[in-house]
C-alpha positions in Angstrom: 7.0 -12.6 -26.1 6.5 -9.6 -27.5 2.7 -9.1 -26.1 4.6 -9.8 -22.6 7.0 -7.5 -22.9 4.8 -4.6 -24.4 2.3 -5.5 -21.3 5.1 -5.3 -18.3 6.4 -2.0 -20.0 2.5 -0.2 -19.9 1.8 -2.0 -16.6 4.7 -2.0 -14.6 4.9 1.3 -12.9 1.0 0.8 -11.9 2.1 -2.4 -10.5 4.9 -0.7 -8.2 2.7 2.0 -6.9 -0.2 -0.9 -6.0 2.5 -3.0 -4.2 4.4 -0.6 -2.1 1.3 0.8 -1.2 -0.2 -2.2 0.1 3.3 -2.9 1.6 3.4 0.3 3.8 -0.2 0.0 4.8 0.4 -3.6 6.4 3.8 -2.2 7.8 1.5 0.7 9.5 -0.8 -1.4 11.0 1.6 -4.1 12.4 3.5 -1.4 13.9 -0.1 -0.9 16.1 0.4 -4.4 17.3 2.9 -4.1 19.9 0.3 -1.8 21.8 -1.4 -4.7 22.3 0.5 -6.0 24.9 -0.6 -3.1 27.2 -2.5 -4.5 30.2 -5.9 -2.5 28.9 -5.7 -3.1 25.8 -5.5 -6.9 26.5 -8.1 -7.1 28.1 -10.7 -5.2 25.4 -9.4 -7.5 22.9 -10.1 -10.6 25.4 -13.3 -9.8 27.6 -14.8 -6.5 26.4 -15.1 -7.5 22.8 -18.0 -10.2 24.1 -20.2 -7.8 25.3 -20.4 -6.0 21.8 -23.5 -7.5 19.6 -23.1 -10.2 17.8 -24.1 -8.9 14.3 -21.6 -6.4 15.0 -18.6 -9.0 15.7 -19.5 -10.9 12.5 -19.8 -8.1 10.7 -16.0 -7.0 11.3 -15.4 -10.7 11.8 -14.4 -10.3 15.1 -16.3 -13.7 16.2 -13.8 -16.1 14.6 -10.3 -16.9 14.0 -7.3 -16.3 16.7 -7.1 -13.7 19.6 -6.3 -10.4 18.5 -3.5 -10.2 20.8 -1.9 -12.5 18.7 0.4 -11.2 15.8 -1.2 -13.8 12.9 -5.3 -12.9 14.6 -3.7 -9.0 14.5 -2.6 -9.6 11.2 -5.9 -11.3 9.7 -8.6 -8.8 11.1 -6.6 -5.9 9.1 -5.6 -8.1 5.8 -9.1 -8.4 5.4 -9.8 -5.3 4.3 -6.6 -4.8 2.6 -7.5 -8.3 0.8 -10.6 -5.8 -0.9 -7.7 -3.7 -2.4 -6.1 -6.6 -3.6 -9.5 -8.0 -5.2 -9.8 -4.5 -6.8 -6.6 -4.1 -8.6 -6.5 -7.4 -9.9 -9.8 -7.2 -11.5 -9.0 -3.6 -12.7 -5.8 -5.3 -14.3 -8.1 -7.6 -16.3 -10.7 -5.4 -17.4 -8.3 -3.1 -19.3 -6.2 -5.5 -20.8 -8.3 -6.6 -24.1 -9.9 -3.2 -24.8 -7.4 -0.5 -23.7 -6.0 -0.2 -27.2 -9.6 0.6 -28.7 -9.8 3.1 -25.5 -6.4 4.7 -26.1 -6.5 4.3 -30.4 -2.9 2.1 -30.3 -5.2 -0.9 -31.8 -3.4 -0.7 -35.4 0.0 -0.5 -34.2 -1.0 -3.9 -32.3 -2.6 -5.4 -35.0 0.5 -4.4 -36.8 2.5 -7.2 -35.3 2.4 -10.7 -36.9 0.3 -12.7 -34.5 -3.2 -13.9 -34.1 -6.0 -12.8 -31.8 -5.7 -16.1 -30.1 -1.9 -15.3 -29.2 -2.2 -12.0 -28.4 -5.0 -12.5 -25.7 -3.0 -15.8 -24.3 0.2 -13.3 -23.8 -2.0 -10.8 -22.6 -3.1 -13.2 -19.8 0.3 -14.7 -19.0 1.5 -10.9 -18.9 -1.4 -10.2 -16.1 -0.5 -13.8 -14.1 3.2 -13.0 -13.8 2.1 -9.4 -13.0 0.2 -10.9 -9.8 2.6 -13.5 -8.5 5.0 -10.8 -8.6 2.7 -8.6 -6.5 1.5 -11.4 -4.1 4.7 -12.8 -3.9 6.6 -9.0 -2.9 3.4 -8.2 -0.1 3.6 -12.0 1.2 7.0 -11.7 1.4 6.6 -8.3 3.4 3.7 -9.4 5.5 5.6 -12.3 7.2 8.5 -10.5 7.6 6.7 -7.6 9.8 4.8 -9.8 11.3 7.9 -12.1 12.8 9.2 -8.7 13.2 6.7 -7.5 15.7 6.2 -10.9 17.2 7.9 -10.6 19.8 8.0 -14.0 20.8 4.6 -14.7 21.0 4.0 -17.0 18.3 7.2 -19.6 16.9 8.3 -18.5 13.8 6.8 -21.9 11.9 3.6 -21.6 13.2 3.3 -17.4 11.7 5.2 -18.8 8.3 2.4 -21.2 8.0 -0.3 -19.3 9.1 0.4 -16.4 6.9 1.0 -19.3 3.6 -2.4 -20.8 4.0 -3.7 -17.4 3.8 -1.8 -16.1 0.8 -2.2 -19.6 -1.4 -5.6 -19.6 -0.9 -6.5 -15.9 -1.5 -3.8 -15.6 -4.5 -7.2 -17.9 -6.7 -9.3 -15.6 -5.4 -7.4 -12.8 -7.1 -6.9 -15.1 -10.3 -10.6 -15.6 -10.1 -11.0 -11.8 -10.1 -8.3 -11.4 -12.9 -10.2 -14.1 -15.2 -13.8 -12.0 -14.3 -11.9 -8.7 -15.4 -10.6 -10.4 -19.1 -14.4 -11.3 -19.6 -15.3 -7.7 -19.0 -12.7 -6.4 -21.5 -13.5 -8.9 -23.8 -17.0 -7.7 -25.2 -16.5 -4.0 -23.7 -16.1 -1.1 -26.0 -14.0 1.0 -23.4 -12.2 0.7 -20.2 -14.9 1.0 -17.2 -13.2 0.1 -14.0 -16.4 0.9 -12.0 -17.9 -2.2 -13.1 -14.8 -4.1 -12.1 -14.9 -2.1 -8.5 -18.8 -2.3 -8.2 -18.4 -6.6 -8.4 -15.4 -6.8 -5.7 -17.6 -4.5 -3.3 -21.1 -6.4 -4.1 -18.9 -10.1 -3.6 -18.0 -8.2 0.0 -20.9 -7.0 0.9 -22.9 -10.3 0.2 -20.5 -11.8 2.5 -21.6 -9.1 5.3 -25.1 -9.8 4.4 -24.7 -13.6 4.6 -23.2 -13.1 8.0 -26.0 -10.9 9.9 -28.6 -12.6 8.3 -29.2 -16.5 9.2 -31.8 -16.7 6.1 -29.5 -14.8 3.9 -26.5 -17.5 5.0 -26.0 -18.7 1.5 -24.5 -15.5 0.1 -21.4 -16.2 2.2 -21.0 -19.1 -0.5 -21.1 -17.1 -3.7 -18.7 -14.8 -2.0 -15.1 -15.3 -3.0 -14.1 -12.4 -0.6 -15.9 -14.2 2.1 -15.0 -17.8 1.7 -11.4 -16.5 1.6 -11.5 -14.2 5.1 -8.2 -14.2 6.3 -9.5 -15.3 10.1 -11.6 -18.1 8.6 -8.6 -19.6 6.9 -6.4 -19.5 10.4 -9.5 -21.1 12.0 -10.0 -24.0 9.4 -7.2 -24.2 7.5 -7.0 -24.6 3.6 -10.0 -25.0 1.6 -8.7 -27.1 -1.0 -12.6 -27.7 -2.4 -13.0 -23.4 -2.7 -9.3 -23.3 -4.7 -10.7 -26.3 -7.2 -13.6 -24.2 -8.1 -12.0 -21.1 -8.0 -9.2 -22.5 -10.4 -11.9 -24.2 -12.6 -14.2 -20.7 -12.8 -10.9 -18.5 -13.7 -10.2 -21.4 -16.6 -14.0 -21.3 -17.4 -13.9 -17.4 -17.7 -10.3 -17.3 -19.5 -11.8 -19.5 -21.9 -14.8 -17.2 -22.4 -12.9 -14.1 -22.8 -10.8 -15.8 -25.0 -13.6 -17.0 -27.3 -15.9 -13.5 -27.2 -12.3 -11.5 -27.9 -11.7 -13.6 -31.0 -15.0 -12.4 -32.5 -15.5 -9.5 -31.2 -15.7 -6.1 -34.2 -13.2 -4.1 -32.8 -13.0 -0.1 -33.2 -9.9 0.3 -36.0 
């Protein structure tokens, strides 16, 4: 308990700042949706949008999913992007968390408590789990209540509550993956480098582009976590329980890994 406790106390005004933000920005952008009951606007979202390119629709994935007239197809085509800054700060939470003692020289007064490697890394990474329900459970929480909010009874309530949980449950493993991805980093780095962790969440989006405007190139949509988890994909087919078992069993994979690398790793006294 004390690694938890230590690891809420270090992380838990960064953990505010990251979920209010994300918070207000989907509050901002729902508040948009209402203008999209205006007569013109209607009809850009329904007719206009076909005469655009395709490459261009799947790039912004504007070719799938519900009608962006409707508050949960609204809601999707702007969590998508805000999904990226999800990814980012979960693997940014993970990367620092077995090396930022070595980083910030407070490695002997951790070593100082009486516990193992092995128990400090397994609190470190129940620390960082409860850190990201807590943060996916405050913006879920948020999201379906501005978005019933600004419904105006377009959509039942059920149908947006169940809408908006597929898409939470399933992207909450993509952000464990990206937590477990981040541990590995820390694991066998010497100090904190978050542009590595950024660099991979924008490379797994932009594979995912690159998957979608290229036929030949289709496959990269299915090494793209990011992708495989779009927000308008998930409304259109539902839950992919197949992508959350692999997901799951990667994050336990990499855990593992971290785990095992940390244990024997020479670290900087």
């Amino acid at each position: 308990m004390t690694i938890f406790k230590i690891e809420w106390q270090n992380n838990k005004k960064n953990l505010l700042i990251w979920t209010c933000a994300l918070v207000v920005i989907v509050t901002v952008f729902m508040s948009i949706f209402p203008s999209m009951e205006n007569t013109g606007m209607n009809e850009m979202m329904t007719t206009k949008l076909e005469t655009l390119p395709q490459n261009m629709l799947k790039a912004f994935h504007l070719n799938t999913g519900p009608s962006l007239v409707e508050p949960t197809g609204f809601f999707a085509y702007i969590f998508q992007y805000l999904f990226i800054a999800a990814s980012i700060f979960s693997i940014m939470l993970g990367n620092k968390m077995l090396v930022k003692e070595e980083t910030d020289g407070t490695i002997e007064f951790l070593y100082a408590q009486p516990i193992s490697r092995k128990k400090i890394i397994f609190g470190k990474i129940v620390a960082t789990l409860s850190m990201l329900v807590c943060f996916w459970s405050v913006t879920y929480l948020a999201s379906v209540g501005v978005t019933l909010f600004f419904n105006d009874g377009i959509l039942e309530r059920k149908d947006i509550l169940v809408s908006l949980t597929k898409v939470f449950g399933t992207e909450f493993f993509v952000l464990v993956f990206f937590l477990s991805v981040g541990f590995l980093l820390s694991s066998f780095l010497k100090q904190v480098n978050q542009g590595i962790s950024m660099g991979l969440v924008f490379i797994s989006y932009l594979l995912g582009i690159v998957g979608d405007l290229e036929d030949k190139f289709s496959y990269l949509k299915n090494i793209s976590p990011i992708a495989l988890a779009n927000p308008a994909i998930i409304l259109e087919e539902g839950w992919n329980m197949g992508l959350i078992v692999i997901l799951i069993g990667a994050s336990l994979l990499l855990f593992t890994g971290a785990m095992l690398i940390y244990q024997r790793k020479d670290l900087e006294v």
